[in-house]
DRENLUM-860965 format. One record per residue (C-alpha): residue in three letters; x, y, z. Coordinates in nm, 4 decimals, always signed. Last residue first. Layout:
<rs>
{"ala", {X, Y, Z}} ...
</rs>
This chain:
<rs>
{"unk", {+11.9627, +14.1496, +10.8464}} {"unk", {+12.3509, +14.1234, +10.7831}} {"unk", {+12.4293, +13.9268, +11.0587}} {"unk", {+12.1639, +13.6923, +11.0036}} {"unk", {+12.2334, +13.6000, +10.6507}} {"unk", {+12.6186, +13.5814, +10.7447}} {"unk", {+12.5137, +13.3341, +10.9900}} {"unk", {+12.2367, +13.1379, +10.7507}} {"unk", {+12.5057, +13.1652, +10.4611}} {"unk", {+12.7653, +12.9953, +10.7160}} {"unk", {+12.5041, +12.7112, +10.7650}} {"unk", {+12.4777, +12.6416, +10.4336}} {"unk", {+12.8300, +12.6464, +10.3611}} {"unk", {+12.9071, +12.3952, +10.6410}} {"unk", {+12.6997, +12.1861, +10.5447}} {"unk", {+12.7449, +12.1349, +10.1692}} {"unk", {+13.1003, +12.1223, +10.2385}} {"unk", {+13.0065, +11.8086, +10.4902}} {"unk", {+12.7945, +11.6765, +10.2295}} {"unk", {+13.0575, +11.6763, +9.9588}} {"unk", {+13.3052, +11.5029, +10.2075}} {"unk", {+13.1013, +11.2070, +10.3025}} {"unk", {+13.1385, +11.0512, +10.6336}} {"unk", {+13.0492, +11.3084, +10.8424}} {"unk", {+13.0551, +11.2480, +11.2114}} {"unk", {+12.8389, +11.4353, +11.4271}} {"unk", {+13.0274, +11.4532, +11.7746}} {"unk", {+12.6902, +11.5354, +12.0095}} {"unk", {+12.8695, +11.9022, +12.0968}} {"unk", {+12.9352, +11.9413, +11.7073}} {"unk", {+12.5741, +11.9548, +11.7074}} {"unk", {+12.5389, +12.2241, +11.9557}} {"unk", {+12.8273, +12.4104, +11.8429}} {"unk", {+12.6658, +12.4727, +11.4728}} {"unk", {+12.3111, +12.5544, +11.7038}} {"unk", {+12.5216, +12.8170, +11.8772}} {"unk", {+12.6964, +13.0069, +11.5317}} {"unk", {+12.2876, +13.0055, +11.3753}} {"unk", {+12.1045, +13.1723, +11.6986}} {"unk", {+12.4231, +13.3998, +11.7665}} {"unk", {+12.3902, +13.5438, +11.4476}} {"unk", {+12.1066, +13.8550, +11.5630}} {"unk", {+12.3733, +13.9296, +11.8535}} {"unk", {+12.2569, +14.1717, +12.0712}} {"unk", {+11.9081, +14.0102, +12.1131}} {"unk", {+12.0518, +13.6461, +12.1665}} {"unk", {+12.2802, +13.7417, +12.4191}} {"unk", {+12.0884, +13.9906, +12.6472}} {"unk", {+11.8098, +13.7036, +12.6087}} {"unk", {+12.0758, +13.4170, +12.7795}} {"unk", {+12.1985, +13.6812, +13.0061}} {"unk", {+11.8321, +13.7258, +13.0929}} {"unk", {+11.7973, +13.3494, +13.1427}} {"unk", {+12.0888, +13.3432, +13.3715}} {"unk", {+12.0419, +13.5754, +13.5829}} {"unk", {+11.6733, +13.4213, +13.6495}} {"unk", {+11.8486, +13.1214, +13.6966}} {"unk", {+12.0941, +13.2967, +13.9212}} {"unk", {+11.8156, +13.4591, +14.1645}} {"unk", {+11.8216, +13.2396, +14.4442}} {"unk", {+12.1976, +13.1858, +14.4503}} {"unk", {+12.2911, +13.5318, +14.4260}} {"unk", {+12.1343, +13.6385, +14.7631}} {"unk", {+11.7743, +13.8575, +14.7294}} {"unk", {+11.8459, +14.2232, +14.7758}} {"unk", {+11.7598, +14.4226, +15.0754}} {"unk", {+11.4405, +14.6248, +15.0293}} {"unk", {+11.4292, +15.0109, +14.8971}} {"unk", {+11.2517, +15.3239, +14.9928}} {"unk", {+11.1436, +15.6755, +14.9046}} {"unk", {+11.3571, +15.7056, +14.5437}} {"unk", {+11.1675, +16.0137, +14.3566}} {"unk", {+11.1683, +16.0040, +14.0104}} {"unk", {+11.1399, +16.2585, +13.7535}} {"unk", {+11.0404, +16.1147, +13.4080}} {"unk", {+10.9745, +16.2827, +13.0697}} {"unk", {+10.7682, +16.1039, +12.8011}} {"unk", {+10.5999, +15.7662, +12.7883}} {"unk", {+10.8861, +15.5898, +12.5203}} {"unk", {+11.1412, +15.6948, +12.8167}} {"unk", {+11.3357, +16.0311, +12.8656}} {"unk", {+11.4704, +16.0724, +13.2195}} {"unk", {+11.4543, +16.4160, +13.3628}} {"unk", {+11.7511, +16.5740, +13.5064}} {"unk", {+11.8212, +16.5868, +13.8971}} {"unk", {+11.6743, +16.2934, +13.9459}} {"unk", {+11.5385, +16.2632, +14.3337}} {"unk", {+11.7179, +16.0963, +14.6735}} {"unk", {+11.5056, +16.0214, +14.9349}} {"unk", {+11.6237, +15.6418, +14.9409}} {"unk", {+11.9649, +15.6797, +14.7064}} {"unk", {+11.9543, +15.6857, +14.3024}} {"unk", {+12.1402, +15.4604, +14.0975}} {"unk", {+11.8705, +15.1856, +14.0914}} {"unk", {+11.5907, +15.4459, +13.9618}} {"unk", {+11.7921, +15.5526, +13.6849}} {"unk", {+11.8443, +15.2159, +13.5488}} {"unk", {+11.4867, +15.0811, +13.6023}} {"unk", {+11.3547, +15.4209, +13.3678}} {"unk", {+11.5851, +15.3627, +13.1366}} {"unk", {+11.5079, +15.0059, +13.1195}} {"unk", {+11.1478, +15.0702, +13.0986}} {"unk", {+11.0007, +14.8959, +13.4229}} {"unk", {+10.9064, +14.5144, +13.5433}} {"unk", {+11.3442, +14.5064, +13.5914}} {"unk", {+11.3310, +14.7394, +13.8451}} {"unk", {+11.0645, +14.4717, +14.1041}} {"unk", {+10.8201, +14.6949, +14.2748}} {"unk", {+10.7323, +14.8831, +14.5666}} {"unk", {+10.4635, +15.1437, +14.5476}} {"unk", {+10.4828, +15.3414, +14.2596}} {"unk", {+10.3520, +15.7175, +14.4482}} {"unk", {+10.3104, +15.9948, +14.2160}} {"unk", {+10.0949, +16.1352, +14.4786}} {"unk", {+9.8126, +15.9196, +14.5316}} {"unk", {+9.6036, +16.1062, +14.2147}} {"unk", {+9.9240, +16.0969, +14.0142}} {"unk", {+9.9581, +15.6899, +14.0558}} {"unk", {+9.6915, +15.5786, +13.7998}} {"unk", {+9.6880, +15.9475, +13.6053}} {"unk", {+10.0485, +15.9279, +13.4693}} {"unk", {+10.0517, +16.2483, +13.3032}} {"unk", {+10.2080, +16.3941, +13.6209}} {"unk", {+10.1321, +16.7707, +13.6512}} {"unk", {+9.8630, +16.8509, +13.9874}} {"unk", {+9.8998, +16.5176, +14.1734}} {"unk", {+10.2393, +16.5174, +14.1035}} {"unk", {+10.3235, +16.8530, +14.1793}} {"unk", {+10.1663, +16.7515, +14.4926}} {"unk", {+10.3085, +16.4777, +14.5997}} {"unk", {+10.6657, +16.6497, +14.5382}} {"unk", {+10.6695, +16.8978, +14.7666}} {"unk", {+10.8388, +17.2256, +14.7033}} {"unk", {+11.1569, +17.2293, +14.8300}} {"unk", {+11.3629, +17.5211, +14.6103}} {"unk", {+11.5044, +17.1716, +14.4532}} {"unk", {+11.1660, +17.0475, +14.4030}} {"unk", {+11.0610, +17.3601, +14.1727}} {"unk", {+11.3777, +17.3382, +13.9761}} {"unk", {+11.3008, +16.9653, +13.8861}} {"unk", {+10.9179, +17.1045, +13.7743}} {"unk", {+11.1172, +17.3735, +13.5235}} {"unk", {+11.3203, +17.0694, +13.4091}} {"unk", {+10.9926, +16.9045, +13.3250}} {"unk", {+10.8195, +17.1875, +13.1764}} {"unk", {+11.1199, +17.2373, +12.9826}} {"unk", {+11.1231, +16.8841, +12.8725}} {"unk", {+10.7352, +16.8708, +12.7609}} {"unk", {+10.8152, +17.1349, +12.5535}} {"unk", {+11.0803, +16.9963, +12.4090}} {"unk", {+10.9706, +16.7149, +12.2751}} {"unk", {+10.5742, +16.8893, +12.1673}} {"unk", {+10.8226, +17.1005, +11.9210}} {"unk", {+10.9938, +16.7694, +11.7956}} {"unk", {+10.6772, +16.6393, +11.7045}} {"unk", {+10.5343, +16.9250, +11.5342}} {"unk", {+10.8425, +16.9804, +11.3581}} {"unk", {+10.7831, +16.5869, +11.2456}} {"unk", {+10.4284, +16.6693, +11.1569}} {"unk", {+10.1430, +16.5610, +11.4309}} {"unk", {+9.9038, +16.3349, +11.2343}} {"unk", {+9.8317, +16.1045, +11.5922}} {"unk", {+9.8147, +16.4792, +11.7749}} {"unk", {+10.1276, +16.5436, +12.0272}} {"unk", {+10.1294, +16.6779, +12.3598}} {"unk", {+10.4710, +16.5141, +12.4433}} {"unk", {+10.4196, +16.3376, +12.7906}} {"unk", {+10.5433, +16.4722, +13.1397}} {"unk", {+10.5534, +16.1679, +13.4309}} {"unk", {+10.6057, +16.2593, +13.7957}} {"unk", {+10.7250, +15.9787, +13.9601}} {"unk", {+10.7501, +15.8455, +14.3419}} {"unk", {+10.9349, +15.5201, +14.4337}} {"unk", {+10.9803, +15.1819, +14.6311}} {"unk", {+11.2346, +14.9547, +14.5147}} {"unk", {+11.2702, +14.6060, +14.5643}} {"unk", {+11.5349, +14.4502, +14.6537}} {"unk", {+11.8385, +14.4902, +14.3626}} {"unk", {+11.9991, +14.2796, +14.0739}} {"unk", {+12.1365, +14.4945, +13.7689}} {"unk", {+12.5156, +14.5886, +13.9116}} {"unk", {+12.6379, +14.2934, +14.1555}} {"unk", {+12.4245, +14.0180, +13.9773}} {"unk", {+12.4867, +14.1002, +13.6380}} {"unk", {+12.8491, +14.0747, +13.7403}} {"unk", {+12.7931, +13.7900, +13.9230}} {"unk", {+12.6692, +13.6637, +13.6383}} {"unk", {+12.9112, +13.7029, +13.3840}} {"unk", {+13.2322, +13.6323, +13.6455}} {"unk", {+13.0335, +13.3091, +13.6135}} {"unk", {+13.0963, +13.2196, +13.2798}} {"unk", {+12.7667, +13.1428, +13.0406}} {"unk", {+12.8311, +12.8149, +12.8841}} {"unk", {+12.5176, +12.6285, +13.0410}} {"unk", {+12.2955, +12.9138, +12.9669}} {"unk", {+12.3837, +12.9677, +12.5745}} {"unk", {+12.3597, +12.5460, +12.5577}} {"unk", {+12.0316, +12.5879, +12.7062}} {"unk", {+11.9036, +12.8700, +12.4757}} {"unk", {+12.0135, +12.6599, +12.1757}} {"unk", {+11.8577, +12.3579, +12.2606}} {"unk", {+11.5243, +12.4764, +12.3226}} {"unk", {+11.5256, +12.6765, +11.9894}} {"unk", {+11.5852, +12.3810, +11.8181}} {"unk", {+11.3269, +12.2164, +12.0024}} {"unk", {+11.0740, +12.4699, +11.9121}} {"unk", {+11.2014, +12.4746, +11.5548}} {"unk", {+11.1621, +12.0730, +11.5493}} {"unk", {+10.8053, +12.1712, +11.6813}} {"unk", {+10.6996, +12.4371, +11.3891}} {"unk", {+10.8977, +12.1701, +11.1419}} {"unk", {+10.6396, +11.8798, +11.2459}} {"unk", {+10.3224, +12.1765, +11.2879}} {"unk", {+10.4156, +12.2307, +10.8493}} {"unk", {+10.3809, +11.8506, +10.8174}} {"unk", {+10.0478, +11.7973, +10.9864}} {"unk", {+9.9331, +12.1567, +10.7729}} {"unk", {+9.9737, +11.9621, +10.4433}} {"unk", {+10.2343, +11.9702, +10.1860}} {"unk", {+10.4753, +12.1287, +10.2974}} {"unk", {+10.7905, +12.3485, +10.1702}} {"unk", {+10.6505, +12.6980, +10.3713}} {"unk", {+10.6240, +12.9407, +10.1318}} {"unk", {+10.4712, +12.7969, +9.8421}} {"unk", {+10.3369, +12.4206, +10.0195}} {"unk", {+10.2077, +12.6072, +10.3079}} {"unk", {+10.0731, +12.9049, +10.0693}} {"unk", {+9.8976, +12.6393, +9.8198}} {"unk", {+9.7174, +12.4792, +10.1042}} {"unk", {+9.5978, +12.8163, +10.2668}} {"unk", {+9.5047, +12.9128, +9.9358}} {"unk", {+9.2685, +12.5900, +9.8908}} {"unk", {+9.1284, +12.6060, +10.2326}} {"unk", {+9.0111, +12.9424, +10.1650}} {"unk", {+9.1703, +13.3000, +10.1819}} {"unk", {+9.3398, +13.4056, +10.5151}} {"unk", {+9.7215, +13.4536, +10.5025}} {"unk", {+9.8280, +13.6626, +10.7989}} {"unk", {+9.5366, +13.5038, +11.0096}} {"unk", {+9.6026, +13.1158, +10.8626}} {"unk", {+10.0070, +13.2115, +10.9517}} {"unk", {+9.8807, +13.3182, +11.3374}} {"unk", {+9.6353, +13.0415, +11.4287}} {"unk", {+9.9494, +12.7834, +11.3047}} {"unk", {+10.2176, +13.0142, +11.5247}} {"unk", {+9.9615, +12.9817, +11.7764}} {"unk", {+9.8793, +12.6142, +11.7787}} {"unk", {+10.2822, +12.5383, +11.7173}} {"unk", {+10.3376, +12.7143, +12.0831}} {"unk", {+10.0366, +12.6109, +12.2681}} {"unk", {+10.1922, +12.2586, +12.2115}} {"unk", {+10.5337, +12.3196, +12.2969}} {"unk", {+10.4238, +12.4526, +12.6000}} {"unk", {+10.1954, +12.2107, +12.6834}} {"unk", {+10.5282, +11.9741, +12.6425}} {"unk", {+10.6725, +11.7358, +12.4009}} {"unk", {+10.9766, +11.5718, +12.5290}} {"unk", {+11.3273, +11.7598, +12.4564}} {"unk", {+11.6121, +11.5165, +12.4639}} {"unk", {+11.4519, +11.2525, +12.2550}} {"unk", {+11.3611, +11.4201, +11.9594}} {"unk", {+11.6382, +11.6795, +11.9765}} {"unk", {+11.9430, +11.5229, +11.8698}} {"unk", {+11.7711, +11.2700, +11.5593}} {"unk", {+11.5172, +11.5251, +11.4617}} {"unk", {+11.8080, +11.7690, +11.4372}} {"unk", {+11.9616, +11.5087, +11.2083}} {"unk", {+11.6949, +11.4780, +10.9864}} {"unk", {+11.6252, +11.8611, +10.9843}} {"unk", {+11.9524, +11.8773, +10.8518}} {"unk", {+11.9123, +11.6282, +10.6100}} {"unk", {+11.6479, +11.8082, +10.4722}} {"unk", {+11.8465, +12.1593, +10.5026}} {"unk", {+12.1190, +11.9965, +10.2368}} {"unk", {+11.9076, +11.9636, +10.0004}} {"unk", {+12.1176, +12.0869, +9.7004}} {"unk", {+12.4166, +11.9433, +9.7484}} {"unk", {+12.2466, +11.6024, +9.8084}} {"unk", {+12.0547, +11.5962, +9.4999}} {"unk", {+12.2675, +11.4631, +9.2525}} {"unk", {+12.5104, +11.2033, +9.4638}} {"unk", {+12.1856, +11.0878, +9.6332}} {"unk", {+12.0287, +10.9829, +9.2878}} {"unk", {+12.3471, +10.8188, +9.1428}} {"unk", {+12.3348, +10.6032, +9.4370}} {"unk", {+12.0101, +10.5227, +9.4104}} {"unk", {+12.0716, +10.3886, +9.1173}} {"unk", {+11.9186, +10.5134, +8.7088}} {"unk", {+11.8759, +10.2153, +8.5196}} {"unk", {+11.8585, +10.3295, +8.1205}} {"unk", {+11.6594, +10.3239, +7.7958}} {"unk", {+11.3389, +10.1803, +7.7962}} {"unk", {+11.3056, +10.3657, +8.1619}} {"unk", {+11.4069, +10.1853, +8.5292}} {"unk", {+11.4170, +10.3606, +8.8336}} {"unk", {+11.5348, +10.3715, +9.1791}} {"unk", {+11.8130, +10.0523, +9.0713}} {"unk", {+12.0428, +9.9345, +9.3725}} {"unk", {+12.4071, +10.0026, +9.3588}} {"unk", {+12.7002, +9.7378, +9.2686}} {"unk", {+12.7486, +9.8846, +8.9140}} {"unk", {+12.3477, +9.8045, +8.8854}} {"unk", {+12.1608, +9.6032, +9.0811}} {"unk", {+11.7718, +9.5094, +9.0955}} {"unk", {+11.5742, +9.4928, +9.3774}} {"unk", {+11.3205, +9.1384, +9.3594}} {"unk", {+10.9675, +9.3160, +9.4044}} {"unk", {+10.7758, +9.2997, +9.7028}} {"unk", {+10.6599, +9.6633, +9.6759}} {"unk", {+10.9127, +9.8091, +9.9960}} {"unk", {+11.2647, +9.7470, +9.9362}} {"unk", {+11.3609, +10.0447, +9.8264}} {"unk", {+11.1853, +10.2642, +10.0173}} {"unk", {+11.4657, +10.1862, +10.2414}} {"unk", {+11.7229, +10.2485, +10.0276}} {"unk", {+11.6359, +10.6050, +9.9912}} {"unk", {+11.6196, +10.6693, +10.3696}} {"unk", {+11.9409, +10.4758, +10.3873}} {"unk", {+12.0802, +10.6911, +10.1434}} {"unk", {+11.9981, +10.9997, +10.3599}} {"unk", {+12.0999, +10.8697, +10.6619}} {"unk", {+12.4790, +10.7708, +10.5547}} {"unk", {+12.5753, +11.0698, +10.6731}} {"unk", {+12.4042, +11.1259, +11.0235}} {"unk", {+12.4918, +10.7660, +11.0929}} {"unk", {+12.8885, +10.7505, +11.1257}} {"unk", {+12.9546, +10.8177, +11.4773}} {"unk", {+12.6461, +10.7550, +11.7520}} {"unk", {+12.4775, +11.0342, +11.8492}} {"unk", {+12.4563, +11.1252, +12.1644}} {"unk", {+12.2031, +11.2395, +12.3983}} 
</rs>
């Protein structure tokens, strides 16, 4: 949807103007502005009321434009829902305290006055966040997925491992930490030696692997989809050829892997898996570049043509946004 040129500017004012003309009263002019206030001693406009504040809130007539994109292009959803009830179970568990505190934190960290206001910003957020993972996924280039596609896309893969964990107490001392490290790699590397003189595999699983659920059949996986593993762990496995084992043990967050590769299905053509390409591009993206969030939602609105009438505001803009960015980036 697109905005039409000239409103986002002149919103702000308008939203002033308009409560304006709301108690029945005759509005009173001044210099060719209408009168907010009146004291003993002076008019004040609203005019001279936008041009003081609208430096500093600058994010409020952000949100009103965002409200003004989004609203419309991204319908409420269950999902949408689920996700403001969570984030609102989630800030009354971090906070606790009674009714009173929770009001005082909303309004202290959050800018709201009541929790109906807070769940408005939780969904504009939502949508926000809608719009910027789209606009990612539209703009990807498609020598960028059929890369993905021709180096992390496989069948499945059926495999074997034999999993060695550090021995380590929960109060462990670094030394004893990094003792327990390398003693489950030499008994690793020692259990790679023992394959390689043709020892069978099944059973040193069954009698070493740490990983009880699949050591009793064997070290035997099954078949399953890489990308449902550790990424170390999915990355070794794809390299290796049916039969073929690791010749060095693969460190993971578990421990010490050897794998055993004993079977793998064709893979799926590119056009059934791009959207799944293209949301893990999408999440490749946005995780190795903690700005990213901030520099796409600046392109989505230029996308809808925002024009700024008012030069100050603009300014005001663009600064705050490039704090969020450099905020980000720095984080």
């Amino acid at each position: 949807m697109k905005m039409k040129k000239g409103l986002t500017c002149g919103v702000a004012f308008l939203a002033i103007s308009l409560l304006l003309t709301g108690c029945g009263k005759e509005i009173e002019v001044k210099n060719g502005s209408k009168v907010a206030v009146s004291t003993k001693e002076e008019k004040i406009t609203a005019t001279e009321f936008y041009e003081r504040i609208k430096e500093n809130n600058i994010s409020t007539l952000i949100d009103m434009i965002d409200t003004s994109l989004f609203e419309k292009e991204y319908e409420k959803t269950e999902e949408e829902d689920k996700y403001v009830e969570d984030q609102i179970t989630q800030i009354k568990n971090y906070y606790g305290g009674t009714e009173e505190t929770y009001k005082q934190m909303l309004k202290t960290y959050f800018g709201t006055e009541d929790e109906e206001e807070l769940k408005t910003k939780l969904r504009l957020e939502y949508k926000r966040k809608q719009a910027v993972e789209d606009y990612i996924k539209e703009n990807l280039e498609e020598k960028e997925i059929k890369e993905y596609y021709e180096t992390k896309i496989s069948g499945q893969i059926k495999a074997s491992h034999i999993l060695i964990s550090p021995d380590v107490a929960a109060d462990a001392t670094d030394e004893e930490k990094q003792e327990a490290e390398e003693k489950a790699l030499e008994k690793a590397k020692q259990l790679i030696k023992k394959i390689k003189k043709g020892e069978d595999f099944a059973k040193l699983a069954k009698k070493n692997s740490d990983d009880k659920g699949s050591a009793s059949k064997g070290g035997d996986l099954d078949y399953f989809d890489p990308d449902t593993m550790v990424q170390e762990f999915a990355d070794a496995v794809r390299e290796l050829k049916v039969d073929e084992y690791t010749k060095e043990p693969i460190k993971t967050e578990y421990g010490y892997h050897i794998i055993l590769k004993t079977g793998e299905k064709d893979k799926p053509k590119l056009e059934e898996v791009k959207d799944d390409i293209k949301e893990k591009l999408k999440d490749q993206k946005l995780n190795d570049n903690s700005a990213l969030y901030y520099e796409t939602l600046v392109k989505v609105r230029e996308k809808h043509e925002i024009s700024w009438n008012d030069s100050t505001l603009k300014s005001a803009y663009d600064k705050y946004m490039n704090q969020l960015i450099e905020n980000a980036k720095s984080s």
